[in-house]
C-alpha positions as CSV (number, residue, x, y, z in Angstrom):
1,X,34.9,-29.7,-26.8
2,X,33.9,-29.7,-23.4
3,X,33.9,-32.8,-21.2
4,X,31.4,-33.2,-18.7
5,X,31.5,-35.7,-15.9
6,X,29.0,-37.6,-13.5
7,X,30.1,-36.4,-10.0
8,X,29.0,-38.7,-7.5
9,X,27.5,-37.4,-4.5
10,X,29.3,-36.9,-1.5
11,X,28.1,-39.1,1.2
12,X,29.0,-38.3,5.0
13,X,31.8,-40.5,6.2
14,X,29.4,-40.9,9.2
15,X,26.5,-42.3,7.5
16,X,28.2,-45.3,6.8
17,X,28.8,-47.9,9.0
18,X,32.0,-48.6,10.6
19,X,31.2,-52.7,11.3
20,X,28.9,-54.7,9.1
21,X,25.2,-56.0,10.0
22,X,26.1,-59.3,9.5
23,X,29.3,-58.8,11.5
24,X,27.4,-57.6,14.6
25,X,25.2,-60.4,14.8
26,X,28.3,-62.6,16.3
27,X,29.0,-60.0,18.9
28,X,25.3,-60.5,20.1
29,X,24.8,-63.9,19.7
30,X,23.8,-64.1,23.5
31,X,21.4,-61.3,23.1
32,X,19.8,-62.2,19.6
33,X,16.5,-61.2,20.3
34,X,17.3,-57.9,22.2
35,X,19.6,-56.6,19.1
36,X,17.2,-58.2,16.8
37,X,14.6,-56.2,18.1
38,X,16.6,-52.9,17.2
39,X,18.2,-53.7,14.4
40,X,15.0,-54.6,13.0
41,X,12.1,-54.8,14.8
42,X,12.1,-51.0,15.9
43,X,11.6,-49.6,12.3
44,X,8.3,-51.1,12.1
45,X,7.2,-49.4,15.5
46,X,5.1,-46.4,14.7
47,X,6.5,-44.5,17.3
48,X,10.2,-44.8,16.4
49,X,9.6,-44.8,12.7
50,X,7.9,-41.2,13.1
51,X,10.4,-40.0,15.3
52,X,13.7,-41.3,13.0
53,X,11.2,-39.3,10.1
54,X,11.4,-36.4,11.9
55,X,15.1,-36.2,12.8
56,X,15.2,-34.1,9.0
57,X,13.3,-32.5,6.5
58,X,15.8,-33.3,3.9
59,X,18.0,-36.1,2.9
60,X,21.5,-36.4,4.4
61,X,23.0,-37.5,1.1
62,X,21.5,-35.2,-1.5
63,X,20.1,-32.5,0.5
64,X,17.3,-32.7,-1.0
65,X,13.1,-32.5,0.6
66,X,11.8,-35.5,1.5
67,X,7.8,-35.5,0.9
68,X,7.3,-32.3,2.3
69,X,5.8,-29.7,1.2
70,X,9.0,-28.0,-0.6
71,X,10.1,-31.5,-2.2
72,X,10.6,-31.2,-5.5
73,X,9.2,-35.1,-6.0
74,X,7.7,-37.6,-4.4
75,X,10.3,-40.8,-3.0
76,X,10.6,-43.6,-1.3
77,X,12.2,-42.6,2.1
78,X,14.2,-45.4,3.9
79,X,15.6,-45.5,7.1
80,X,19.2,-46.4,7.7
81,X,21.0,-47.3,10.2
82,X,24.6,-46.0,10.8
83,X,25.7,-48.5,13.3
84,X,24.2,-51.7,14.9
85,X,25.8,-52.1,17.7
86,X,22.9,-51.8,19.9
87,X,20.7,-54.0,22.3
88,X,16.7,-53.2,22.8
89,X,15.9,-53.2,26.1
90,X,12.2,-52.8,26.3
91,X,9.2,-55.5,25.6
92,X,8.0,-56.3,22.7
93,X,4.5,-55.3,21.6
94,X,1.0,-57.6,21.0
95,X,0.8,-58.2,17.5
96,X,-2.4,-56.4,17.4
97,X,-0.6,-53.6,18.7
98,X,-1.8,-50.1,16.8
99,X,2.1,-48.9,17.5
100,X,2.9,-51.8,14.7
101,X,3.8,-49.5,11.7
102,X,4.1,-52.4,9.1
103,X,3.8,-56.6,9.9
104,X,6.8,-58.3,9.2
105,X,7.7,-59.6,5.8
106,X,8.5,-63.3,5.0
107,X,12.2,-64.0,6.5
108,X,12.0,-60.6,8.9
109,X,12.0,-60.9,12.8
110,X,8.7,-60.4,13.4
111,X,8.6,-59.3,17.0
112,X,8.2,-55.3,17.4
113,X,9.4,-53.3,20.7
114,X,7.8,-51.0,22.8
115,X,9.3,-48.0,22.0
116,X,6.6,-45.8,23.4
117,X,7.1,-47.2,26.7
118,X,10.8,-47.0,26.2
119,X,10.7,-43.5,25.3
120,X,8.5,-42.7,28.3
121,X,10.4,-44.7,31.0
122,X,14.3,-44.8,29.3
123,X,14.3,-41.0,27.2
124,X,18.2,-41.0,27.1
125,X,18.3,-44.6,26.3
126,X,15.6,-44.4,23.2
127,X,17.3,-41.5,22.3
128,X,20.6,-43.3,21.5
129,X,18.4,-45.6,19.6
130,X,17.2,-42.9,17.6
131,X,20.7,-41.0,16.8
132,X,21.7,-44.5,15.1
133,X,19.1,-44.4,12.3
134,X,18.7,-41.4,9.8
135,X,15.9,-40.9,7.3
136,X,17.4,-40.9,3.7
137,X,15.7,-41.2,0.3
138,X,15.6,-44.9,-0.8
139,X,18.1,-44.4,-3.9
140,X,20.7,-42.4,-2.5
141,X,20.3,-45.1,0.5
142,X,21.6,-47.9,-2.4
143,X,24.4,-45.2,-2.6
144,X,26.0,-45.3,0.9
145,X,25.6,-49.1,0.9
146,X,27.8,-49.0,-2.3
147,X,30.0,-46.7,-0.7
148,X,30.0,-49.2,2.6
149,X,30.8,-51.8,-0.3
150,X,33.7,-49.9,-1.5
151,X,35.4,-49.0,1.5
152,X,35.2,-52.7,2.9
153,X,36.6,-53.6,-0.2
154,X,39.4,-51.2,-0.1
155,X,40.1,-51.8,3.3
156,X,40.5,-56.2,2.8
157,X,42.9,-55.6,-0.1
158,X,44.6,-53.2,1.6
159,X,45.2,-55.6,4.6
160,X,45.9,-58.4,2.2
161,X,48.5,-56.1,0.9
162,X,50.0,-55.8,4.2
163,X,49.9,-59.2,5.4
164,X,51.6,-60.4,2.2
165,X,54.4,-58.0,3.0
166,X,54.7,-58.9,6.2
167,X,54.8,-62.6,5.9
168,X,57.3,-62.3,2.6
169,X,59.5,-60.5,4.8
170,X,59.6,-63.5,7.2
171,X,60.5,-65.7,4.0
């Protein structure tokens, strides 16, 4: 009889994130609006949005072709940030702005930045912007937050684990 199993797919260490979204927002409570407006205002910028599309013709997690002409299927492709420890530092843009790539949605931060005028007066610093977000296909982008879930999980029990010791030993 032979036994097949499901292998998971191997997804890059890199591509998941070392500190939490909801853990960065603490960090920048005094610049809320500036890390608001990367964390989530700058994927609906036309500008940035094309440019984190065409960082890859194929997905970082399966190495499959996004909706190009040698993808085998048509998906959803999300973008996805690796880390959010970052501040926007341009202005934001009118909302009848044609550089708006989609309106926010109800609960969303609905200001949008500049990023054309970022990229063409701060290149290195919209760059850095850009190297933090990596087009993947939406279901293998459930799979590295399940990952992310995983690893933070491992890691609290593992320092539960060592701060029962610890205090046990001052018993």
């Amino acid at each position: 009889m032979k036994k097949t199993s499901k292998r998971k797919k191997h997804i890059p260490f890199f591509l998941i994130p070392k500190i939490r979204k909801r853990h960065v927002r603490p960090i920048f409570k005094d610049y809320e609006t500036q890390w608001k407006l990367f964390a989530e205002g700058a994927l609906r910028n036309r500008v940035f949005h094309e440019d984190v599309i065409r960082r890859s013709k194929t997905c970082l997690v399966c190495n499959r072709h996004f909706n190009h002409e040698h993808a085998a299927v048509s998906s959803k492709i999300d973008k996805h940030h690796h880390c959010y420890v970052r501040l926007c530092i341009g202005s934001t843009l009118p909302e009848d702005s044609d550089d708006i790539y989609r309106l926010a949605q109800k609960g969303e931060f609905s200001p949008v930045p500049d990023c054309r005028q970022c990229k063409a007066d701060n290149p290195a610093y919209y760059a850095g912007c850009i190297k933090k977000i990596f087009p993947v296909h939406h279901h293998c982008h459930a799979q590295i937050h399940e990952r992310e879930k995983f690893w933070f999980n491992t890691l609290r029990k593992k320092l539960l684990s060592e701060f029962r010791s610890v205090v046990s030993l001052q018993s």
